[in-house]
C-alpha positions as CSV (number, residue, x, y, z in Angstrom):
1,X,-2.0,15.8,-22.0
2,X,1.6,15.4,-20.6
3,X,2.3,12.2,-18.9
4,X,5.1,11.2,-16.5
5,X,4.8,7.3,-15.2
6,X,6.7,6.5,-12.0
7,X,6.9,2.6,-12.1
8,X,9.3,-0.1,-11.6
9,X,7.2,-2.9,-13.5
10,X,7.3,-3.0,-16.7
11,X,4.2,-4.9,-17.4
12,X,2.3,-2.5,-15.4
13,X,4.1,0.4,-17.3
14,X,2.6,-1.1,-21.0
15,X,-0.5,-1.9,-19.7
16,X,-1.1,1.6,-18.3
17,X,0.1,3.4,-21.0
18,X,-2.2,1.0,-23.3
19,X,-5.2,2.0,-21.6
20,X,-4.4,6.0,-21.5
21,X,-3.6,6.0,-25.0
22,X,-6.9,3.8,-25.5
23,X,-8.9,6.9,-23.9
24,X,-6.7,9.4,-24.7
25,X,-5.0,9.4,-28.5
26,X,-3.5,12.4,-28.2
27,X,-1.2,11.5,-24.4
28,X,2.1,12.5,-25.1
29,X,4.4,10.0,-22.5
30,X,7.1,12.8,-21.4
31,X,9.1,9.9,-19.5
32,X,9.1,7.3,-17.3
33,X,11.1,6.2,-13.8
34,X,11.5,3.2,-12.1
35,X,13.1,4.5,-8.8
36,X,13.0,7.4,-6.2
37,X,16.1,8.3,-7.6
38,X,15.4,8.6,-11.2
39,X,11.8,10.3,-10.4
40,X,13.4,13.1,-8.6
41,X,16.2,13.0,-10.9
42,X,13.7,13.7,-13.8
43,X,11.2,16.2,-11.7
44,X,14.0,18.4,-10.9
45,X,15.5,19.2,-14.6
46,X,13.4,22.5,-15.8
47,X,13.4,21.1,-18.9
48,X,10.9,18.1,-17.9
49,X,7.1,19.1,-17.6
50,X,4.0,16.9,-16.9
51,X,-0.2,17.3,-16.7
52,X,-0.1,14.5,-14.8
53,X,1.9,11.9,-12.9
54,X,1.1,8.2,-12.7
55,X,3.4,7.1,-9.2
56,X,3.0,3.7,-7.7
57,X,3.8,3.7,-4.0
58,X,6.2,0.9,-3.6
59,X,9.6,1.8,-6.0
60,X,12.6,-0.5,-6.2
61,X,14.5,1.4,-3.9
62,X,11.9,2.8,-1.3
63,X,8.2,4.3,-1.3
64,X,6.9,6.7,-3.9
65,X,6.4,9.5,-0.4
66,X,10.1,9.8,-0.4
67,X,9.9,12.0,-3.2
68,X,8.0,14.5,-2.0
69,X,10.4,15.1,0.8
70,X,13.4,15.7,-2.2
71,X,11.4,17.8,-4.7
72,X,8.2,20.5,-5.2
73,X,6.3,17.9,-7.1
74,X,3.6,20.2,-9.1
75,X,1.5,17.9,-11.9
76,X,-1.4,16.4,-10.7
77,X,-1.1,12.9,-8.8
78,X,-2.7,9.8,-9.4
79,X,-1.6,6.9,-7.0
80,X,-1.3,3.8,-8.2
81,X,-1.0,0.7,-6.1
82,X,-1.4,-3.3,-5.7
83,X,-2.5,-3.1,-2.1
84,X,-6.0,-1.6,-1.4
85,X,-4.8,-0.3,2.5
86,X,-6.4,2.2,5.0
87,X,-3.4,4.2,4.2
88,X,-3.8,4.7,0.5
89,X,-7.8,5.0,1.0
90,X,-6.8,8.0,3.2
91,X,-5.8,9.5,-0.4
92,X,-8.9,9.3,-1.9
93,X,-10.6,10.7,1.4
94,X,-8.0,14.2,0.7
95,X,-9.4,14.1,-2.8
96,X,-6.0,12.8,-4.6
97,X,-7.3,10.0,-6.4
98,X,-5.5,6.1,-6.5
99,X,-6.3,3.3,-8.8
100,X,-5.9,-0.2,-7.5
101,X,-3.8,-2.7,-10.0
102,X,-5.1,-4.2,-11.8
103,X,-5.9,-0.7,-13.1
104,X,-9.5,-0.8,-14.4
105,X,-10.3,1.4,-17.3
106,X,-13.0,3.5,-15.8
107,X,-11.7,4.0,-12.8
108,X,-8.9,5.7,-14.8
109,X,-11.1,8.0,-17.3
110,X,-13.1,9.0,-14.3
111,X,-9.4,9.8,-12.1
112,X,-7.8,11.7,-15.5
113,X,-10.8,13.7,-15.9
114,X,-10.6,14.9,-12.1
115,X,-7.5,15.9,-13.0
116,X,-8.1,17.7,-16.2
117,X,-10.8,19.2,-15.1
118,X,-9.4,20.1,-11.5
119,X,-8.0,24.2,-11.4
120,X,-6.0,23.2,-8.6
121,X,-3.2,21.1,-7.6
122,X,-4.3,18.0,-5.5
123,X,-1.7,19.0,-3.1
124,X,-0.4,15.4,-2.5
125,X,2.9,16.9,-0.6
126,X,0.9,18.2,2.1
127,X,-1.6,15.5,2.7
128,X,1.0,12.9,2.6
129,X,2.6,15.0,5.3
130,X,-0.5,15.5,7.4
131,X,-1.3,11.5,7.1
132,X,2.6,11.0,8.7
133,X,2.1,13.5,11.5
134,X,-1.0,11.8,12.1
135,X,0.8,8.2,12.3
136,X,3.2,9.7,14.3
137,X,0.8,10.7,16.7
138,X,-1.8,7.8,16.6
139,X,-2.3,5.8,20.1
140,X,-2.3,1.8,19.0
141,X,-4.9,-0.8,20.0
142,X,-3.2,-2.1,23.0
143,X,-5.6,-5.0,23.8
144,X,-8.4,-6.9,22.2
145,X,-11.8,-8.0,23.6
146,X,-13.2,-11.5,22.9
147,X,-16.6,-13.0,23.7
148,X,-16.6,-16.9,23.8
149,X,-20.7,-17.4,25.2
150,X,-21.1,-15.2,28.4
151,X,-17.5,-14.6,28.8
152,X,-15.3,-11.9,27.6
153,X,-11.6,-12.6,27.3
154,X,-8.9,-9.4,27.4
155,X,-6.1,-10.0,25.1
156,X,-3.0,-8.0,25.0
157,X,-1.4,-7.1,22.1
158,X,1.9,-9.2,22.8
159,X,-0.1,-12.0,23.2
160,X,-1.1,-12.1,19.5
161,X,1.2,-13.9,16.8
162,X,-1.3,-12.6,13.9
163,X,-4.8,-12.1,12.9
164,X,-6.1,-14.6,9.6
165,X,-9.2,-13.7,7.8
166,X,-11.0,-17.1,6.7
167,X,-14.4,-17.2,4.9
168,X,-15.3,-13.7,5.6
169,X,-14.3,-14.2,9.3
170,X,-11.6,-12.4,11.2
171,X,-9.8,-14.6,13.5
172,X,-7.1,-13.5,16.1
173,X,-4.3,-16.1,16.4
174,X,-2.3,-15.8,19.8
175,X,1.3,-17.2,20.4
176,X,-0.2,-20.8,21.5
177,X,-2.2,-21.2,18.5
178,X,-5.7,-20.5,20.1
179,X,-7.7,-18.6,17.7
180,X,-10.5,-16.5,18.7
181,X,-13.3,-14.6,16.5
182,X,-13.1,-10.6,16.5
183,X,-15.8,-8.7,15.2
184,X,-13.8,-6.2,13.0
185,X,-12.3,-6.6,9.6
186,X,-9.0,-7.5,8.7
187,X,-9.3,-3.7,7.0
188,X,-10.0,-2.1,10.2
189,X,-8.1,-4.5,12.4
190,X,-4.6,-3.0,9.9
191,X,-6.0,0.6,11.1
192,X,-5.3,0.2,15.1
193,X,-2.0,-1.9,14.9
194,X,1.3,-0.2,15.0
195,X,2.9,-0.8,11.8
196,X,6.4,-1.0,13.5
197,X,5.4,-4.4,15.2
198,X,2.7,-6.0,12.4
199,X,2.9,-6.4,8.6
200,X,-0.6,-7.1,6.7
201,X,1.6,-10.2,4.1
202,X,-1.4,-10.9,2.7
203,X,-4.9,-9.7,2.0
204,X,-6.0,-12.9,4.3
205,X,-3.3,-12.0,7.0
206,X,-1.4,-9.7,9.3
207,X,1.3,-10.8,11.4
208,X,3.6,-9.9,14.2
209,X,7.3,-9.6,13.5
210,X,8.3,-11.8,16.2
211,X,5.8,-14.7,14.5
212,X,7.9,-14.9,11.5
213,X,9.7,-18.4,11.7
214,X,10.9,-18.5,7.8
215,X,11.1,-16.7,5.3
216,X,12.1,-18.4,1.6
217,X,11.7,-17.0,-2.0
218,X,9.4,-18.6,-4.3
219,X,8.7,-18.1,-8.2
220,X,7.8,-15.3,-9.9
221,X,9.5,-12.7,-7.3
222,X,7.1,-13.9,-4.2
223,X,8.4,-14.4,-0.9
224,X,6.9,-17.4,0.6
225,X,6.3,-17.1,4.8
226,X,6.3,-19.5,7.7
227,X,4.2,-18.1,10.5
228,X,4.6,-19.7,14.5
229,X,2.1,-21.0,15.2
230,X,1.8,-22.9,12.2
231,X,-1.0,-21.4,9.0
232,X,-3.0,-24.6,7.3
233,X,-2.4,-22.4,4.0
234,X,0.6,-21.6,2.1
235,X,1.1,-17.8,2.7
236,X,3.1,-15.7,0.4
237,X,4.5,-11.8,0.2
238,X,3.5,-10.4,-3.5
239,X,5.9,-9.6,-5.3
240,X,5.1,-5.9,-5.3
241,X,5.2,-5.7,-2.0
242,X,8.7,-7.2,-1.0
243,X,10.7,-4.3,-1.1
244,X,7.9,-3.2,1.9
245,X,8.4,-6.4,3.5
246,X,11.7,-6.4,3.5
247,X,12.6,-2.8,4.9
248,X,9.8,-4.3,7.2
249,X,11.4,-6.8,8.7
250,X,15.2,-4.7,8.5
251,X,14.0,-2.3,10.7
């Protein structure tokens, strides 16, 4: 089994090719890329073949999808990510498989055997493409409803600095700091918003570009973020995720 890792941490490169060669003593690792650029730099050379390709979706220099667009990517696909979103679930759904870092070792037996044992290409090109036409098209939540006793609040969507998920409870946050219950899920709540205006920072939060007071870097590669109206909680970007934020917040 032929192996090509797209990844642009290197502890996450060691520990997955600790675990395949754990289930797998005979993986040959044909090469590895850190970038969009040096993955389609390597798919392209007819010299380079792989079984299987290992991508994580958020590369130094852009998202792993980009590379589709440059290059007939043939192997099999196995996403690899730190953030467990509706997106990347919508993978799963089109039968490529994902793993969620921290990879967990039967997760990736069971996604290598669907692989091996797959007589056809996952397709990954073409369900990426299908998931951005869809995007494209999708109509955003435009306004939330809130009950508070017998009385039901409408709440538009520029009204709200961000939504905070506390204790298993979904809160939405407006601009003057009320905060109001919602019955769905910070998962499903990410689903309806337009991505253009609201970034999920956290797994505990999802906030509106113009909410953003601060933004500072902390240890460890994190990006640490001040919300209007104020958070009680320190709240801070992952590092694998600040390349996201950023192009985010540059747009």
């Amino acid at each position: 089994m032929k192996v090509f890792i797209i990844e642009d941490e290197i502890p996450a490169q060691i520990n997955l090719k600790r675990l395949l060669k754990q289930n797998y003593p005979d993986v040959e690792f044909v090469g590895e890329a850190d970038s969009v650029k040096t993955a389609i730099q390597w798919l392209k050379s007819p010299k380079n073949e792989a079984d299987i390709i290992f991508m994580d979706v958020e590369l130094s220099d852009g998202v792993c999808f980009e590379i589709f667009k440059k290059v007939d990517v043939t192997p099999k696909v196995i996403i690899t990510t730190a953030y467990d979103n509706y997106a990347i679930k919508a993978f799963k759904i089109n039968s490529v498989d994902y793993l969620l870092k921290p990879i967990d070792n039967n997760e990736l037996v069971n996604a290598v055997e669907k692989c091996l044992n797959s007589a056809n290409n996952f397709g990954a090109a073409d369900i990426f493409q299908r998931m951005m036409d869809n995007q494209m098209n999708k109509n955003y939540k435009q306004r939330f409803i809130v009950k508070i006793g017998d009385r039901i609040l409408i709440i538009k969507i520029e009204e709200i600095a961000y939504f905070i998920s506390k204790d298993k409870t979904t809160y939405l946050v407006n601009h003057e700091g009320k905060s109001y219950i919602i019955d769905q899920s910070l998962d499903m709540v990410e689903t309806l918003l337009d991505p253009s205006l609201f970034f999920r920072i956290s797994r505990a939060c999802i906030t509106h570009i113009d909410s953003i007071k601060l933004v500072s870097k902390h240890f460890s590669g994190r990006l640490k973020i001040t919300l209007e109206p104020k958070v009680e909680d320190d709240i801070f970007v992952s590092r694998v995720r600040t390349n996201e934020f950023m192009r985010w917040i540059n747009n």
